[in-house]
C-alpha positions as CSV (number, residue, x, y, z in Angstrom):
1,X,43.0,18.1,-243.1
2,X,43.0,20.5,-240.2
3,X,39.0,19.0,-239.1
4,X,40.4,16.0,-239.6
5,X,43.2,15.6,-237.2
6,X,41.2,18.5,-234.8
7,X,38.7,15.2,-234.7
8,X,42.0,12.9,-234.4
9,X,45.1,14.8,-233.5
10,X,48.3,12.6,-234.3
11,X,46.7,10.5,-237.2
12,X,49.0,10.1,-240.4
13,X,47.5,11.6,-243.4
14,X,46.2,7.9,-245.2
15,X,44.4,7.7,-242.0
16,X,42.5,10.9,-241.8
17,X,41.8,10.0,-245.5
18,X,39.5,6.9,-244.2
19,X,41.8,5.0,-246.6
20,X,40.7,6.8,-249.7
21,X,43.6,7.1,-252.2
22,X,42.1,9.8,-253.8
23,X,42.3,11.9,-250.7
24,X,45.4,11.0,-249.8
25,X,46.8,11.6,-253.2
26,X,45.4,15.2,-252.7
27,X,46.8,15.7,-249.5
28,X,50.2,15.0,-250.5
29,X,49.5,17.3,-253.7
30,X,48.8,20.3,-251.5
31,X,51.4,19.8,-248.8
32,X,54.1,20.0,-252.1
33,X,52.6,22.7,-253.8
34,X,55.3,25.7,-254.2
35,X,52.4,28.2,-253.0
36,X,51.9,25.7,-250.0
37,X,54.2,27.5,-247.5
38,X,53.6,27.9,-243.9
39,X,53.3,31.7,-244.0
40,X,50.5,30.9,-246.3
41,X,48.7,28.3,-244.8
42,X,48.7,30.7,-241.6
43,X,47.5,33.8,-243.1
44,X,44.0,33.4,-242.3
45,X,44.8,32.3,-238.8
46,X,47.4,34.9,-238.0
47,X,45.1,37.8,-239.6
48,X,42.6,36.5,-236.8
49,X,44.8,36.9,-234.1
50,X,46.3,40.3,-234.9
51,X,42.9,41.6,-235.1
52,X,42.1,40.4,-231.8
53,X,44.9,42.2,-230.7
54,X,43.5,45.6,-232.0
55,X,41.0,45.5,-229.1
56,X,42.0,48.1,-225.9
57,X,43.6,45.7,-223.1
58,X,46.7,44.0,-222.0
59,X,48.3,40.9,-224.1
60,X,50.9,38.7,-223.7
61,X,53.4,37.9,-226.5
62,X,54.5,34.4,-225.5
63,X,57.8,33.4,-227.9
64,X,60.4,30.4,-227.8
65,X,62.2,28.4,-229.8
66,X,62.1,24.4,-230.1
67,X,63.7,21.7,-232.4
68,X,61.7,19.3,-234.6
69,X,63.6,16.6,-235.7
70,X,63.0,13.8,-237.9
71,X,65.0,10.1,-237.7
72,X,66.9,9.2,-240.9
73,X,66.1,7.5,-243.2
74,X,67.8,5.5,-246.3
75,X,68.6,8.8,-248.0
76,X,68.4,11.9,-246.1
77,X,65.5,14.3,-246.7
78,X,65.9,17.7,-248.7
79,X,65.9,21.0,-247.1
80,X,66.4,19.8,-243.8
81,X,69.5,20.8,-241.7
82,X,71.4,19.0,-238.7
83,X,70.0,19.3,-235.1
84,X,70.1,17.8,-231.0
85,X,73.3,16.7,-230.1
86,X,74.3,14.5,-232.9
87,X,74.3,17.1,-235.2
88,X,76.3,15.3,-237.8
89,X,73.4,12.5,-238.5
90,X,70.6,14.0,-237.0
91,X,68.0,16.0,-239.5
92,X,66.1,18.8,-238.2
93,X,65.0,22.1,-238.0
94,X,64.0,25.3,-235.6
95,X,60.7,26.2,-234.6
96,X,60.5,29.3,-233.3
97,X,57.1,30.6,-232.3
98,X,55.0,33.7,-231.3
99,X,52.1,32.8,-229.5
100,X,49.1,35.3,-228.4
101,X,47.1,35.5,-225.2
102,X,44.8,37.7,-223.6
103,X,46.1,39.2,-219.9
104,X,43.1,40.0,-217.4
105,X,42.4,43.2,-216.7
106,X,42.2,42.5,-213.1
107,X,45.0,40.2,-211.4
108,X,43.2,37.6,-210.3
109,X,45.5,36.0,-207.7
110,X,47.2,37.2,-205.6
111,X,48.7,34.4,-204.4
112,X,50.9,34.6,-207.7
113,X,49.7,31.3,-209.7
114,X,49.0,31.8,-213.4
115,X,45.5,32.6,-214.3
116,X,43.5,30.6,-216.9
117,X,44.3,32.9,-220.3
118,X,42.0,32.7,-223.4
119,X,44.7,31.9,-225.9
120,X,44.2,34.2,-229.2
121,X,46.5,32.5,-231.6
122,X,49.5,32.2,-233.5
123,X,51.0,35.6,-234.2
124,X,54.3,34.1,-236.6
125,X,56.3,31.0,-237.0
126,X,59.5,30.6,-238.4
127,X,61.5,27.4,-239.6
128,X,65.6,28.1,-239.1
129,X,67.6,25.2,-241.1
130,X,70.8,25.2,-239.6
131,X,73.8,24.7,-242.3
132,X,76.8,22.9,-241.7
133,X,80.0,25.1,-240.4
134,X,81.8,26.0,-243.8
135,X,85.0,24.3,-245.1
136,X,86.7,27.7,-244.5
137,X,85.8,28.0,-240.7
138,X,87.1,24.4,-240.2
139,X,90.1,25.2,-242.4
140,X,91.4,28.5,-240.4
141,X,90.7,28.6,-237.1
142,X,92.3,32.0,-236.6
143,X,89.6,33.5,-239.1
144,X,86.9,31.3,-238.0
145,X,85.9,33.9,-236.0
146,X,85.5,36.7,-237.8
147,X,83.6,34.4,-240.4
148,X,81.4,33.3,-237.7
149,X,80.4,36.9,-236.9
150,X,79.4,37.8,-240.7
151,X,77.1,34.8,-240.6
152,X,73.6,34.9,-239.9
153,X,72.9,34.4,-236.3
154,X,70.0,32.0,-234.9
155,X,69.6,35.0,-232.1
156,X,68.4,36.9,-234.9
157,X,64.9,34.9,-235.0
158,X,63.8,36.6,-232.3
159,X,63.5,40.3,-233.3
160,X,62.5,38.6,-236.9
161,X,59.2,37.5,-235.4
162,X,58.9,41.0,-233.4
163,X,59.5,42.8,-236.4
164,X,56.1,40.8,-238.0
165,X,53.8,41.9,-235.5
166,X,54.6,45.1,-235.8
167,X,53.1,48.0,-232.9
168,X,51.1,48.1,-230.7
169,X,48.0,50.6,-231.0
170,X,47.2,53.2,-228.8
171,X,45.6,51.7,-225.7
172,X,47.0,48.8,-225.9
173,X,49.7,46.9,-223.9
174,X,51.4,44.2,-225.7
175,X,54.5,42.5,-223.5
176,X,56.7,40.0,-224.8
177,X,57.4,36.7,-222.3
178,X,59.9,34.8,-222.6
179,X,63.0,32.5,-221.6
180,X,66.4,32.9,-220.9
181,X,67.0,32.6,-224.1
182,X,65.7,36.0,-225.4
183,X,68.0,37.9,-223.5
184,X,69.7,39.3,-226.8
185,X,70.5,42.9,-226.9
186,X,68.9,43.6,-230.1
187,X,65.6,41.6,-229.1
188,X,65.1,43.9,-226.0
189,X,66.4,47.1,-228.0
190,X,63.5,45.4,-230.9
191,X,60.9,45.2,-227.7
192,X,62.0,49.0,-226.7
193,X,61.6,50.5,-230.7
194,X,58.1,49.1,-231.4
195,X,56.8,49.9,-227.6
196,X,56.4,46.2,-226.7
197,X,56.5,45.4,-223.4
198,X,58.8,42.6,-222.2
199,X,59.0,40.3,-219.0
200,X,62.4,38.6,-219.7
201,X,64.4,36.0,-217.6
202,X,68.4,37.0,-217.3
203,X,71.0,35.2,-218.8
204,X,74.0,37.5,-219.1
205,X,75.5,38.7,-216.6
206,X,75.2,42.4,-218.3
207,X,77.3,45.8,-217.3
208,X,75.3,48.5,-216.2
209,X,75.6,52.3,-216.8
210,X,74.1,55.5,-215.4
211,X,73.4,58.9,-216.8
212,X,74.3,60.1,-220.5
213,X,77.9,59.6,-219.9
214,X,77.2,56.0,-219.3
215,X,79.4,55.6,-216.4
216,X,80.0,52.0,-215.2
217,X,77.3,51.1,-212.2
218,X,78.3,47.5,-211.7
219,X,76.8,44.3,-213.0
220,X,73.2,42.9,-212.9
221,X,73.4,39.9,-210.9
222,X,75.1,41.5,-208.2
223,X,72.9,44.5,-208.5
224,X,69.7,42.2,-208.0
225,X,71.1,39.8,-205.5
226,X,71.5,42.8,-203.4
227,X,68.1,43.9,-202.9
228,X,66.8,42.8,-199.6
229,X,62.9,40.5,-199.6
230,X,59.9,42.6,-200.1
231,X,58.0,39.3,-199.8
232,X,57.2,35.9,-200.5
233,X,54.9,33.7,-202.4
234,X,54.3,30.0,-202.6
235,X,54.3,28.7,-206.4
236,X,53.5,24.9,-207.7
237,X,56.3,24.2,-210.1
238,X,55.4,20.9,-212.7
239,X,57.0,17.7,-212.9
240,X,59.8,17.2,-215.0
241,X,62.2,14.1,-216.2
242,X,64.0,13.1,-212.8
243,X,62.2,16.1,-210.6
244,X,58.6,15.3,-209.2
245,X,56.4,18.2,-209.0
246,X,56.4,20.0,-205.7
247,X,55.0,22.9,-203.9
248,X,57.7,26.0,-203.4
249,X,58.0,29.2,-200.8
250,X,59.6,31.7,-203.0
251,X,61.0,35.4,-202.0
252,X,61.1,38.1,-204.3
253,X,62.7,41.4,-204.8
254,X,62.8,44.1,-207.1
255,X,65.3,46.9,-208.0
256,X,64.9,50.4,-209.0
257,X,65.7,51.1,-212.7
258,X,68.8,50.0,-214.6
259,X,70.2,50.7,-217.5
260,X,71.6,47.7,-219.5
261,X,75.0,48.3,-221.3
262,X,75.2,47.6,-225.2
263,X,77.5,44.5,-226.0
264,X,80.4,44.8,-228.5
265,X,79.2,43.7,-231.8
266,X,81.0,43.6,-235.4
267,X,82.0,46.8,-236.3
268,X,80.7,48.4,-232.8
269,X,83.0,48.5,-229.8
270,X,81.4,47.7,-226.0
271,X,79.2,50.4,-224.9
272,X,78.9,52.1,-228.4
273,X,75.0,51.3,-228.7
274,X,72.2,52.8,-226.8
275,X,71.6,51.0,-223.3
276,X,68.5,49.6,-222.5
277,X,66.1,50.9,-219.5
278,X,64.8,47.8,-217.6
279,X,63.8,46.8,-213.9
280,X,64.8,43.3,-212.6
281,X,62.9,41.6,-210.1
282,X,64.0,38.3,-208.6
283,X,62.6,35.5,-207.5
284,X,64.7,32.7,-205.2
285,X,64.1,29.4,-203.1
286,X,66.0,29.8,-199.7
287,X,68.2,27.0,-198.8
288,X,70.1,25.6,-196.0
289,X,74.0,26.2,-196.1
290,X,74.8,22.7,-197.4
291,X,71.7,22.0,-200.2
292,X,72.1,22.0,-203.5
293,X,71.5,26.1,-205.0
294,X,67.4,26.0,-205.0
295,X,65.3,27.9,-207.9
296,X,66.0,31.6,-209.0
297,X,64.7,33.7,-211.5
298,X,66.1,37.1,-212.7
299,X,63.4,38.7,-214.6
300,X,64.0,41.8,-216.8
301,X,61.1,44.0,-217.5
302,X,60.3,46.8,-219.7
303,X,58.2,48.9,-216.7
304,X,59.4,50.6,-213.2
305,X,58.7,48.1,-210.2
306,X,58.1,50.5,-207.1
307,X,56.4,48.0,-204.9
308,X,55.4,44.4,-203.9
309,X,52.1,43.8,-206.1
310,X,54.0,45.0,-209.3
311,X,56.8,42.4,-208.7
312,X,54.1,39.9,-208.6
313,X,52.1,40.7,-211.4
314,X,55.6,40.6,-213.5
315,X,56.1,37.2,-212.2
316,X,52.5,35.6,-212.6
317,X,53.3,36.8,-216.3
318,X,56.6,35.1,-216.7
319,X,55.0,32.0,-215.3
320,X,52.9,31.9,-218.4
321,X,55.3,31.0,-220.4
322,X,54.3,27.6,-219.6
323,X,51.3,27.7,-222.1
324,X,54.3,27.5,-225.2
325,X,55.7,24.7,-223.3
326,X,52.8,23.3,-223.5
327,X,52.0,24.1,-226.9
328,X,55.4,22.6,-227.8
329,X,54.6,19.2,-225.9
330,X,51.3,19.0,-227.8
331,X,52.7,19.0,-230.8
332,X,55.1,16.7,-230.7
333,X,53.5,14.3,-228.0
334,X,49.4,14.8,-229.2
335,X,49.8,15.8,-233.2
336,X,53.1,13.6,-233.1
337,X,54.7,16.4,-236.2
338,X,57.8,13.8,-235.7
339,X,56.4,11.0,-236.8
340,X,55.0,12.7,-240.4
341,X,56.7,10.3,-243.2
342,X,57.0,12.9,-245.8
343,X,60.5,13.1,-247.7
344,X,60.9,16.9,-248.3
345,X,61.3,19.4,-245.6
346,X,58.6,22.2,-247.8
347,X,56.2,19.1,-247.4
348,X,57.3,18.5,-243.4
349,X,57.1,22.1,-242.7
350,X,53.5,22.9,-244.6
351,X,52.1,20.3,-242.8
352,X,53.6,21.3,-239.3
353,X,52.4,25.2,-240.2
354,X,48.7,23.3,-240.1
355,X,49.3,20.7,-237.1
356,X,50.8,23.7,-235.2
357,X,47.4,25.5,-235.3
358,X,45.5,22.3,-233.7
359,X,48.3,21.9,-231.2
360,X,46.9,25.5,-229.4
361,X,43.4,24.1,-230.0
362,X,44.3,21.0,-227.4
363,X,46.3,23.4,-225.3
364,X,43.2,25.8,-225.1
365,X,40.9,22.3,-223.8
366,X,42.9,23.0,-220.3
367,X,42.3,27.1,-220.4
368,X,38.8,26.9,-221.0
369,X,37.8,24.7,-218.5
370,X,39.2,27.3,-216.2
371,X,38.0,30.5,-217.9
372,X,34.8,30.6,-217.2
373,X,33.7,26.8,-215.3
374,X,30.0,28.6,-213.5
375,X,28.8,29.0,-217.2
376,X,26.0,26.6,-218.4
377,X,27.4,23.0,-219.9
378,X,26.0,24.1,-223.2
379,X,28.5,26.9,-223.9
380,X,31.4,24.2,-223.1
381,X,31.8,23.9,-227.1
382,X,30.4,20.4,-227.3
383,X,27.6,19.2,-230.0
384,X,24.4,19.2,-228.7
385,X,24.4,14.9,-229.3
386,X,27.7,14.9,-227.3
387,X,26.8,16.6,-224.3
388,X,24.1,14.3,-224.4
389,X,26.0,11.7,-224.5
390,X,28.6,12.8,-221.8
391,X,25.7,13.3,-219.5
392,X,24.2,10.0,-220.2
393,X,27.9,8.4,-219.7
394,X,28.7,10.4,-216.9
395,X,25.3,9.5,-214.6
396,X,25.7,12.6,-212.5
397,X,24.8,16.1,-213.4
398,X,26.7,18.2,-216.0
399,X,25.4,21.7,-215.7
400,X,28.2,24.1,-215.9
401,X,31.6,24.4,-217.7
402,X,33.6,22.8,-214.9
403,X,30.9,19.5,-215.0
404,X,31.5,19.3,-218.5
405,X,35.6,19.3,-218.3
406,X,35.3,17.1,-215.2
407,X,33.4,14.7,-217.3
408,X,35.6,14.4,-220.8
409,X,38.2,14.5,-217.9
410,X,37.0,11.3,-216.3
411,X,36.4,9.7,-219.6
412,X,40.3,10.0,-220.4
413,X,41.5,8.5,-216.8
414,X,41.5,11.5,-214.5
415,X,40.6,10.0,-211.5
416,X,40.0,13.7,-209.8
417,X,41.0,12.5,-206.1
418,X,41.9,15.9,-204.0
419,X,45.3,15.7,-204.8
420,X,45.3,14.9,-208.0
421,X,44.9,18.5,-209.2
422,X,43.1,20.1,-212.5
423,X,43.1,17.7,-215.5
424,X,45.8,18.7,-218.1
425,X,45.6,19.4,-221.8
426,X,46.4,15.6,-222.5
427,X,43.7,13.8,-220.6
428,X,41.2,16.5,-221.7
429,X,42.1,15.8,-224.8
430,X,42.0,11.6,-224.2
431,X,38.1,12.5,-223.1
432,X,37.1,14.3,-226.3
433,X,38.2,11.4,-228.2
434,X,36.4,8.8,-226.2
435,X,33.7,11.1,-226.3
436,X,34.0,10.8,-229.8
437,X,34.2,7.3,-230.7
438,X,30.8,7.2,-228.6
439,X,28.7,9.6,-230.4
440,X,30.2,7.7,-233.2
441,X,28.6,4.6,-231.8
442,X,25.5,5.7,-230.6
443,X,24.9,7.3,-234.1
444,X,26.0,4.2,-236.3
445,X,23.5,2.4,-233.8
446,X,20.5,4.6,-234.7
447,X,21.3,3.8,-238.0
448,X,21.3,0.3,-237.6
449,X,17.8,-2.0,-238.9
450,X,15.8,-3.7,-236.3
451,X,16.6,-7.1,-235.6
């Protein structure tokens, strides 16, 4: 199944079956088997990646959380929870995921873009189902909160997945990237116990202490907004819905250590918890008096940040965080996990364990091609009969890495004028299946009798 939709990512499962009911029939046995879960389906995967991570270097841990939701049908399907913003009809459920990459020993650029990352892997996935708020919360508001609290939290999937990786070994650096949405007490005190590193973007405007006393030392925002510019950078931020992509002049800062103050929590008052050691660095557009706020970034990180080139290196690793974006989009938009028509969320979430692993694959078209491009076409990771065929269909040379991507490129409508930019995962990914369908042509035509 995993070949199948690696050589057609999106295809529903009678397709990948060539229309044999047999296969499909045994497709749909395995997706419901009890021992079909995604943690096992990933085991083999996952075992790879952690063993990669043995290896003496620097790694990023790249973690978010997305929603996969699945339209209604005539009777709702079982195991699945509500999600999005009609959460009373909608069916759904979290996807939060852990996602490995190797970081260069050597910063690259210094002009602060993201270097191409080999991708390792998935490290863990978890599936949340949310429930619906009990009758006793809706019933008593005045103890609704106190029942709130004893629930499980969602937050709580965070330092779940850290907890499955487990340390780091000596001589290795492991750091944990992610959104604003991992600023969580307990994830960064998680990061501090298991000596993870962490690049983290603020959202909490936290207290900060000094000394064993922990005397109050003002709050972070103000703390970071304070520190004058030890420089700028220029940074090419993506299109989005409603925002073209466009080319910014960013300042950034950095501030000697802090020290984070523990939040109240059930059955702990404000301050009672350890405080956590972290540097912030921050990263702002400059605008005129009467334009709208521009971009800023408040990035909490595990290490001290004495000067310019340490700033930068933390935020060239924040901007990586893109590649779970991306991994996100490509499942969804290129294995289309949505669309799957199976009626039981154990079925839904075996099959998106499996689609989740392809997903990287696409994602890791784009970070090849700008690994290594001076290499010789033939270590690209085509076939011998397709690069043949590329080269044929290309009529130009296709020598290196870079000729080869530029190729399967062209073949899925990049049109590679100067400011156009790199192809992305997507159109690399259009190429390799028109690249595809040929060899699959020129093969059924060797095959055919003479007329």
């Amino acid at each position: 199944m995993a070949a199948g939709w690696v050589r057609e990512p999106g295809a529903s499962i009678p397709r990948l079956s060539q229309g044999n009911a047999y296969a499909s029939k045994a497709a749909y046995q395995l997706l419901g088997h009890a021992q079909s879960t995604p943690d096992a389906l990933q085991a083999p995967h996952r075992r790879h990646v952690a063993q990669q991570l043995q290896a003496p270097g620097s790694y990023l841990l790249i973690e978010d959380t997305t929603e996969l939701s699945w339209p209604e049908a005539l009777e709702r399907r079982a195991g699945l929870g509500p999600v999005g913003q009609g959460k009373a009809t909608s069916q759904g459920v979290l996807l939060h995921s852990l996602v490995a990459a190797a970081w260069p020993a050597q910063d690259p650029d210094p002009a602060a873009k993201r270097p191409a990352l080999p991708l390792l892997g998935l490290l863990d996935q978890q599936y949340h189902v949310r429930q619906p708020v009990p009758a006793a919360e809706q019933a008593a508001p005045q103890k609704g909160s106190r029942l709130r609290k004893s629930r499980a939290r969602e937050s709580a999937l965070w330092s779940q997945s850290l907890r499955a990786v487990g340390r780091p070994p000596v001589g290795t650096r492991w750091v944990v990237v992610a959104d604003r949405g991992a600023d969580i007490y307990e994830h960064l005190q998680q990061c501090q116990a298991q000596g993870l590193g962490f690049v983290v973007r603020a959202a909490q405007d936290r207290a900060l202490v000094a000394g064993p006393a922990k005397t109050p030392a003002g709050r972070l925002f103000e703390q970071a907004r304070a520190q004058p510019s030890a420089g700028r950078f220029s940074l090419a931020l993506r299109g989005r819905p409603r925002q073209p992509a466009r080319e910014l002049m960013l300042q950034v800062s950095f501030s000697p250590p802090l020290a984070l103050r523990a939040p109240q929590r059930p059955g702990g008052a404000t301050g009672k918890g350890d405080p956590v050691p972290a540097s912030v660095v921050r990263v702002w557009e400059e605008t005129g008096p009467d334009a709208a706020p521009g971009l800023e970034w408040l990035l909490l990180c595990d290490q001290p940040v004495t000067h310019l080139a340490q700033a930068l290196a933390c935020v060239r690793q924040y901007t990586s965080r893109w590649l779970i974006e991306d991994f996100h989009k490509a499942l969804k938009t290129g294995m289309r996990v949505e669309q799957l028509q199976l009626q039981t969320a154990a079925r839904l979430f075996a099959a998106a364990a499996l689609l989740s692993v392809v997903a990287l694959a696409l994602v890791d078209l784009r970070e090849k091609s700008r690994l290594e491009p001076d290499l010789p076409a033939e270590t690209a990771g085509l076939t011998p009969t397709e690069l043949r065929v590329l080269r044929h269909h290309s009529r130009r040379p296709v020598d290196t890495v870079r000729a080869v991507y530029l190729a399967l490129a062209a073949l899925g409508g990049h049109l590679g004028r100067t400011g156009d930019g790199p192809p992305g995962w997507q159109t690399l990914w259009l190429g390799r299946r028109s690249l595809r369908l040929l060899v699959e042509g020129v093969l059924l035509a060797a095959q055919l009798p003479d007329e």
